[in-house]
C-alpha positions as CSV (number, residue, x, y, z in Angstrom):
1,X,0.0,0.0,0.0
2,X,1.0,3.6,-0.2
3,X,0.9,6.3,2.5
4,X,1.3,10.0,1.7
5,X,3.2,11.7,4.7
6,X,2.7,15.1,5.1
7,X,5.2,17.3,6.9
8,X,5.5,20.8,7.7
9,X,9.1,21.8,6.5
10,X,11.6,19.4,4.6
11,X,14.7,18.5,4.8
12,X,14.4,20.0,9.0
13,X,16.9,18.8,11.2
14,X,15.1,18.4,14.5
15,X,12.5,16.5,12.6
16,X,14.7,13.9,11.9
17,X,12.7,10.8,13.4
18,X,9.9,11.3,10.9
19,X,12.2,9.7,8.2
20,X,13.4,7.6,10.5
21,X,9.9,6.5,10.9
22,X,9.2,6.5,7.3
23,X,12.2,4.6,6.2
24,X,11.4,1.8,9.2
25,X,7.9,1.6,7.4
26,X,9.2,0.9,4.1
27,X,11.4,-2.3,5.4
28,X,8.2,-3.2,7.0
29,X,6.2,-3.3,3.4
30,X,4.8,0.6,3.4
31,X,5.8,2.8,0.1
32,X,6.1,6.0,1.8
33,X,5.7,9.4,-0.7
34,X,6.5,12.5,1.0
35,X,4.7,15.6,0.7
36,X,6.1,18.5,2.2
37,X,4.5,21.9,2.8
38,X,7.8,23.4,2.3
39,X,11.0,22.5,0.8
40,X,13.9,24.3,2.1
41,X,17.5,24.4,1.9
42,X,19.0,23.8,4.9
43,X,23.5,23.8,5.8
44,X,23.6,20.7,7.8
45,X,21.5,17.8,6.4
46,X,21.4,14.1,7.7
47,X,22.6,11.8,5.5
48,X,19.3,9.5,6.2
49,X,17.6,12.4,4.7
50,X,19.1,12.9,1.7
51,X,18.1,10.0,-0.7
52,X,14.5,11.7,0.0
53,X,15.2,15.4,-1.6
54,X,15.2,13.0,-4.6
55,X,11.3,11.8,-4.2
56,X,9.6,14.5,-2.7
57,X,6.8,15.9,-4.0
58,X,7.2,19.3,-4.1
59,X,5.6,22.2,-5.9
60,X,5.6,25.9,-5.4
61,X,2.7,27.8,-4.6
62,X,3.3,29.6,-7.4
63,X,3.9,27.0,-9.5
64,X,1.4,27.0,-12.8
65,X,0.6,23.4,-12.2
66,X,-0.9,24.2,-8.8
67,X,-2.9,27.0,-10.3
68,X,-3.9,24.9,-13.0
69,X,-5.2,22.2,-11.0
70,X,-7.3,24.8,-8.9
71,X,-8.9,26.3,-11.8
72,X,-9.5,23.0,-13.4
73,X,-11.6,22.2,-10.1
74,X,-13.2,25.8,-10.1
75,X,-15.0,24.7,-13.5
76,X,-15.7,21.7,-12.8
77,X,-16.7,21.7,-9.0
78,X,-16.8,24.8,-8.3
79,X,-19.8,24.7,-5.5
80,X,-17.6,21.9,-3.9
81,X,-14.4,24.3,-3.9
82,X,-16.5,27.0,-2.8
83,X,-17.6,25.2,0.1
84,X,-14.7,23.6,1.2
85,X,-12.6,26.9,1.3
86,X,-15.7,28.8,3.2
87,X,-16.0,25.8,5.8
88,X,-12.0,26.1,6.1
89,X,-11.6,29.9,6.3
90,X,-15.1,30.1,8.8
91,X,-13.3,27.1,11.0
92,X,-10.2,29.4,11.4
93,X,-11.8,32.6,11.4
94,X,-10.8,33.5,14.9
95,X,-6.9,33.1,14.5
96,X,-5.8,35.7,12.0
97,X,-2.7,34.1,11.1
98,X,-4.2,30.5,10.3
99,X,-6.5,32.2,8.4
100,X,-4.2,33.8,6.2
101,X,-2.3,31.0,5.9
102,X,-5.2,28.9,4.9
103,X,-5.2,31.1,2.0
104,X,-1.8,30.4,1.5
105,X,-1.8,26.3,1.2
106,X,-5.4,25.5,0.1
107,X,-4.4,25.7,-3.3
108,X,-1.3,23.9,-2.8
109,X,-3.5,21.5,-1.0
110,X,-6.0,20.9,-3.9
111,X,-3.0,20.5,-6.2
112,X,-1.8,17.1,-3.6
113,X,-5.6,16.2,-3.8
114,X,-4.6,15.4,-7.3
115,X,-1.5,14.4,-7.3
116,X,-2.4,11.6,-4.6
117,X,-5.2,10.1,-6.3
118,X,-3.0,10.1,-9.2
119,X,-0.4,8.0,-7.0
120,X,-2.8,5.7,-6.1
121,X,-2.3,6.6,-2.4
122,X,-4.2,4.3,0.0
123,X,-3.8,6.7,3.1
124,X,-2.1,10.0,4.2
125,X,-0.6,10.7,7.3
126,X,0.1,13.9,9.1
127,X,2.9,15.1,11.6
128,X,1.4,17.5,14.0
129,X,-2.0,18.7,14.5
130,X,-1.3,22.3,13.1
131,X,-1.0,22.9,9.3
132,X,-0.3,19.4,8.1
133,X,-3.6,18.0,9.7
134,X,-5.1,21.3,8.0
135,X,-4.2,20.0,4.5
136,X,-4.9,16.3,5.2
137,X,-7.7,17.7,6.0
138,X,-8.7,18.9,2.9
139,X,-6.8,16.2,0.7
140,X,-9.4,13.9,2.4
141,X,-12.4,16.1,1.9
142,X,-11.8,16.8,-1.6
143,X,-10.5,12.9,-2.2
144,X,-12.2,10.7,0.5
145,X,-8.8,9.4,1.3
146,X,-8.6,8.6,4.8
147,X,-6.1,10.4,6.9
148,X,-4.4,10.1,10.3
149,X,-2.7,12.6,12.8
150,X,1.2,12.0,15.0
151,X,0.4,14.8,17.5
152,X,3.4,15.6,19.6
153,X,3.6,19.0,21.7
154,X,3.1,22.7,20.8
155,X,0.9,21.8,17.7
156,X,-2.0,21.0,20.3
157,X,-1.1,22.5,23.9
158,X,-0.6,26.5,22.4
159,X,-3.5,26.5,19.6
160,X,-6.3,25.0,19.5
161,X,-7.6,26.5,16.3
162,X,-9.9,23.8,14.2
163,X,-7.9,21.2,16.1
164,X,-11.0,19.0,17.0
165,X,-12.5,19.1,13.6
166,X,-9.5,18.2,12.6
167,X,-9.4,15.1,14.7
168,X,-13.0,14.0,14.4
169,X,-12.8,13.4,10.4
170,X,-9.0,11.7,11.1
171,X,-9.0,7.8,10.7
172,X,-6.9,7.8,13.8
173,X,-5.0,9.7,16.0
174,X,-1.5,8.9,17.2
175,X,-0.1,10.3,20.1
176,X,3.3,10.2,21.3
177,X,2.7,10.0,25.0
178,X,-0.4,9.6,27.5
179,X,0.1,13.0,28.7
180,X,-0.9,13.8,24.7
181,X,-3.7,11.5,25.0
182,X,-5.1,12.8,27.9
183,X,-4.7,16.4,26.8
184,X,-6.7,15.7,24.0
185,X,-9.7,13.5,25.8
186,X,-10.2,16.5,27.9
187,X,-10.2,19.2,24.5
188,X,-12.3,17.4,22.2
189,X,-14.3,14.8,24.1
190,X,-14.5,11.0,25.1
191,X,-15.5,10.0,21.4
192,X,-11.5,11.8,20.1
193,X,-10.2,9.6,23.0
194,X,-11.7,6.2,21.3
195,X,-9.5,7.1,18.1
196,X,-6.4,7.5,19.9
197,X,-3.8,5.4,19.8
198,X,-0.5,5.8,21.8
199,X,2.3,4.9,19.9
200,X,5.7,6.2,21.0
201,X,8.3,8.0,18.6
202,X,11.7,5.7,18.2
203,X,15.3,5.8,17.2
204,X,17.2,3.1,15.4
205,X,20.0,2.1,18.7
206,X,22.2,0.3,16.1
207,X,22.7,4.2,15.2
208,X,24.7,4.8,19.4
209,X,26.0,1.4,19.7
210,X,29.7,0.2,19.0
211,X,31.2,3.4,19.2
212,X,34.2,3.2,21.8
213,X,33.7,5.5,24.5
214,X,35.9,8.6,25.9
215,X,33.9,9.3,29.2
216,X,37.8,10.1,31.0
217,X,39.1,13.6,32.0
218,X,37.5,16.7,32.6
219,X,33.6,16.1,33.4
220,X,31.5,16.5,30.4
221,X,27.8,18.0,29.8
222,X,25.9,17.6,26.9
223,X,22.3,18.7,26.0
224,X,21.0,19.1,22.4
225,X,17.5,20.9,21.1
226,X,16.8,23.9,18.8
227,X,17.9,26.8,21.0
228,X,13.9,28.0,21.5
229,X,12.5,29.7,24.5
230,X,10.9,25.9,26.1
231,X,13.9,24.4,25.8
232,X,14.9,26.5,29.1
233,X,18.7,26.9,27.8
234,X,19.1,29.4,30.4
235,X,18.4,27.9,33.4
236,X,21.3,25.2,32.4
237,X,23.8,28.0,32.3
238,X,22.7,29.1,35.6
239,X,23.2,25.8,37.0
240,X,26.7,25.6,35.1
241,X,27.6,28.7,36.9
242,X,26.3,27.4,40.0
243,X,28.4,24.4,39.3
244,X,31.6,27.0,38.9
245,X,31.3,28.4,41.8
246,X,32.3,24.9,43.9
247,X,35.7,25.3,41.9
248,X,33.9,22.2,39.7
249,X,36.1,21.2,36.8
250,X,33.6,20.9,33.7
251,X,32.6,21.5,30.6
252,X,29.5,21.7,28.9
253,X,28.4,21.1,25.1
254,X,25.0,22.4,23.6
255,X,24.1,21.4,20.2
256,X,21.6,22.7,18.1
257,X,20.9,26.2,16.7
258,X,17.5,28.7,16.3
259,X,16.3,32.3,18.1
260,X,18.2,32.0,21.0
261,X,21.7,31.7,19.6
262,X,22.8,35.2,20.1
263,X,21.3,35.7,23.4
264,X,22.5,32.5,25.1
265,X,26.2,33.7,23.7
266,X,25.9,36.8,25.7
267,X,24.5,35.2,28.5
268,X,27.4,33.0,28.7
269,X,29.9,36.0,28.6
270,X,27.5,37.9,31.5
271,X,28.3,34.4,33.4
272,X,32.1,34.7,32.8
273,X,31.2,30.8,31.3
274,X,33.1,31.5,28.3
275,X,35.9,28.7,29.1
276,X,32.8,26.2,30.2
277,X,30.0,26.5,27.9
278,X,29.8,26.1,24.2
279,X,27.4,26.7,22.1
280,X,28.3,24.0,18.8
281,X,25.7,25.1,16.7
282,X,23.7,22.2,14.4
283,X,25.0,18.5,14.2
284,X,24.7,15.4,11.6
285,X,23.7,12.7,13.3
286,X,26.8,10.9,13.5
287,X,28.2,13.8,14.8
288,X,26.0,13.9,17.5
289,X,26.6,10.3,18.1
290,X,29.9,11.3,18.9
291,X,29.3,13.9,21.3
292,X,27.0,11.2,22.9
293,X,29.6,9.0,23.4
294,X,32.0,11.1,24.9
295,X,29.8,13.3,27.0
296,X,29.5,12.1,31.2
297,X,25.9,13.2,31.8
298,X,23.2,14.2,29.7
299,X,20.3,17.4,30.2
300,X,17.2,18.3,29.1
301,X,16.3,21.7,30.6
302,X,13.1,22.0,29.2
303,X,10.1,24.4,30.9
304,X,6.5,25.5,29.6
305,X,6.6,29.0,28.2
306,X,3.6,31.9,28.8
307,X,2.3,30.6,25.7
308,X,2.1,26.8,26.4
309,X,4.6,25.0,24.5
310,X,6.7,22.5,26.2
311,X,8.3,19.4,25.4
312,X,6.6,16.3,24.1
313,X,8.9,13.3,24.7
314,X,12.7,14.8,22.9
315,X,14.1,12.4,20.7
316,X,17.3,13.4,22.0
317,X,16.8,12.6,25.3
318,X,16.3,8.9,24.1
319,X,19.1,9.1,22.2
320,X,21.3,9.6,25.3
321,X,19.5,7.1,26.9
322,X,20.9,4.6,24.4
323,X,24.3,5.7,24.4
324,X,24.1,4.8,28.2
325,X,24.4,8.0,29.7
326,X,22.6,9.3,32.8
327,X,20.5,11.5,31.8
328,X,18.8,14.8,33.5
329,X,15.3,16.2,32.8
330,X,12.5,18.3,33.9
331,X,9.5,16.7,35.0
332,X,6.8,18.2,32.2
333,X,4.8,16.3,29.9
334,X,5.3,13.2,28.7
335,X,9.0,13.1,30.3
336,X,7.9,11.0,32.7
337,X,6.9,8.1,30.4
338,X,10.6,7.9,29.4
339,X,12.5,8.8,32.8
340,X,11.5,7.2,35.8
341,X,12.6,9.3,38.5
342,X,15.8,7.6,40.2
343,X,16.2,4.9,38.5
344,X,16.7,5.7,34.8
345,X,17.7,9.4,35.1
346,X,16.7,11.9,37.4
347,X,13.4,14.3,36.9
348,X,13.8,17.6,38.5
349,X,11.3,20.8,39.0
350,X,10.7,23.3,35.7
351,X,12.7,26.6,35.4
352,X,15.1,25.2,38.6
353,X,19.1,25.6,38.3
354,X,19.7,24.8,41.6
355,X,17.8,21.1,41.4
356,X,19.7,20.9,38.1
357,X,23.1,21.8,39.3
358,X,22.2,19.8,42.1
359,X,21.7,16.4,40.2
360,X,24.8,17.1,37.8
361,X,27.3,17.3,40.7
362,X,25.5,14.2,42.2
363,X,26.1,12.4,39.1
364,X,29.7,13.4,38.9
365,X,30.3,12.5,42.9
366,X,28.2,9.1,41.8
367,X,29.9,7.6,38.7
368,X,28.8,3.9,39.7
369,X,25.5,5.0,40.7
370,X,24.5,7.0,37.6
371,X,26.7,4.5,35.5
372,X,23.7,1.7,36.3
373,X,21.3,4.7,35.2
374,X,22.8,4.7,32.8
375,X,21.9,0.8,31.7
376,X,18.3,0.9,32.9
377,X,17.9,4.3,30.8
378,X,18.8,1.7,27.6
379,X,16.5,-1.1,28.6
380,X,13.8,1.7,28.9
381,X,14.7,3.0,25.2
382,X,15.4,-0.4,24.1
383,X,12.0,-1.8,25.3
384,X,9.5,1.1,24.7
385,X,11.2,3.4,22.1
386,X,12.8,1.5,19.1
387,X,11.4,2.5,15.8
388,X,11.6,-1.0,14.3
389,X,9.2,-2.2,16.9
390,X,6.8,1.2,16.8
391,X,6.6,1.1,13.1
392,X,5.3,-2.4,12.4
393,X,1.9,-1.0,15.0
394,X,2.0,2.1,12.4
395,X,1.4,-0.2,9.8
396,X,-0.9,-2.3,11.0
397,X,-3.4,1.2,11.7
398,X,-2.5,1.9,7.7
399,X,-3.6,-1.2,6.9
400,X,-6.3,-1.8,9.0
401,X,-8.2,1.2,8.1
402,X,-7.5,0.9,4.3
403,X,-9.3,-2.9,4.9
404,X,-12.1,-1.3,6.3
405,X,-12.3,1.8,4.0
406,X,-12.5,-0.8,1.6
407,X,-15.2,-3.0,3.1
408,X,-12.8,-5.9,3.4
């Protein structure tokens, strides 16, 4: 069978675990055809994602083949087109910026109504509730293709625009976590909650395995996440200079980039951290692997902005769970379905330096200790959180809802 997967922004760096995903579904059967809203270029690119900039399906919105395809459908269905982009536009009406931006991808939207049926595509799925699920949305109601949604974090907890009409004409919804699940019971009603199914994001652990580890010399921190106001960056260089102050010999590693680039540098220089803390900017995946490997202790700072957004469950953080390290995070979300407090890592308060210095001296004063963390923190990942046992339950939805589309 074929799925369409629809993604916000491609190639994306922190998004890497969708094509993980999709390339986990193909061994397991699935053609996968990608369908970006964007294609961008980006500077650092994983090499898993690169066969893909060959088959995406791109086209710009203002491409004459998407504008053809509209008109085509405005002469032919044009009450239907009508309707569709009035019940859109009147569903949105109350957020000015989705509404302007419905504007923007509903006729790139009718032109992958097309070009799906023309694939042959079986079923399309979404990542993240926001614009994706918007033109599932109207690939299904223009196609009757069934569609599914992969929420994860800010794309439900800080908008809620059209997000249970959205839901309600989905196939199924997969949640990353029950914290999602939950969230979303309580939004949109017990009858969303029946089409939920929690199925976790993964990593491939071949990918942080059989790499000799460095973990000698100086004591070494290492967190990694787009530098974005929830990721609570700054409370980890309070703790680091908390951690100075007890004449502490470390060093700490952040790896990522975004908004916050400029003012985390000079926040590091107000610290006097300059000869502690640096900020490496965006990583391949086998580069980060590396960092992984020679890092002591791993942290995810993360806090829940004025807004809303937090965390869902960071791929990162299982990827330092499966290079063994102990790891450090806050206790929001669906964090604690990864991290049990104690035992595989240590889950400290939100927006708290002094609990996070606090846990990263312990784990330095503790090497035995967090070093058997550090082992149930891989069983955990191992067990709950590898992609080639999540994808074969994706499949199964795929194909189970195509069977009863089908009346099978």
């Amino acid at each position: 069978m074929k799925v369409a997967y629809i993604m916000s922004r491609f190639p994306h760096l922190p998004e890497t675990f969708i094509i993980r995903e999709m390339i986990a579904l193909e061994n397991e059967g699935i053609q996968v055809c990608l369908y970006p809203i964007i294609v961008q270029k980006e500077k650092v690119i994983h090499p898993i994602a690169r066969p893909w900039l060959k088959r995406v399906y791109r086209s710009s919105l203002f491409s004459p083949s998407v504008w053809l395809v509209n008109l085509r459908l405005v002469f032919s269905e044009f009450k239907k087109y009508r309707g569709l982009l009035k019940d859109v536009l009147g569903a949105n009406r109350e957020n000015k910026k989705f509404s302007f931006r419905v504007l923007v991808i509903f006729p790139k939207a009718v032109w992958m109504a097309e070009s799906m049926m023309r694939e042959g595509i079986n079923h399309i799925h979404a990542h993240y509730a926001t614009y994706p699920a918007l033109l599932a949305f109207i690939v299904h109601r223009l196609t009757g293709i069934p569609f599914s949604v992969s929420v994860h974090a800010h794309d439900i907890y800080v908008d809620q625009t059209m997000l249970c009409e959205k839901l309600d004409s989905a196939a199924f919804i997969r949640s990353i976590s029950e914290f999602n699940k939950n969230f979303l019971t309580k939004q949109c009603g017990s009858a969303i909650g029946s089409k939920i199914r929690m199925i976790h994001c993964g990593i491939n652990l071949k990918n942080y395995q059989g790499m000799k580890s460095k973990r000698k010399g100086k004591f070494r921190i290492l967190s990694i996440g787009s530098l974005q106001p929830y990721k609570g960056y700054e409370y980890l260089l309070m703790a680091c200079a908390l951690l100075k102050r007890r004449n502490f010999k470390f060093s700490c590693e952040i790896i990522g980039g975004g908004e916050l680039n400029t003012s985390l540098g000079k926040m590091i220089i107000k610290l006097g951290l300059e000869n502690i803390v640096q900020l490496l900017g965006r990583k391949t995946e086998t580069e980060v692997a590396k960092y992984l490997h020679n890092a002591q202790c791993y942290v995810q700072p993360s806090i829940i902005t004025e807004s809303g957004k937090m965390e869902g469950i960071p791929v990162a953080l299982m990827e330092a769970m499966a290079s063994k390290l102990p790891v450090i995070a806050t206790k929001i979300s669906g964090l604690p379905e990864l991290i049990e407090d104690q035992r595989s890592g240590f889950l400290v308060p939100p927006a708290d330096e002094v609990a996070l210095a606090e846990r990263i001296f312990w784990i330095y004063e503790n090497p035995k200790n967090a070093g058997e963390f550090g082992e149930q923190g891989y069983k955990k990942v191992k067990k709950d959180f590898n992609i080639y046992q999540i994808a074969p339950q994706l499949k199964e939805l795929f194909v189970q809802n195509t069977k009863r589309m089908a009346g099978e």
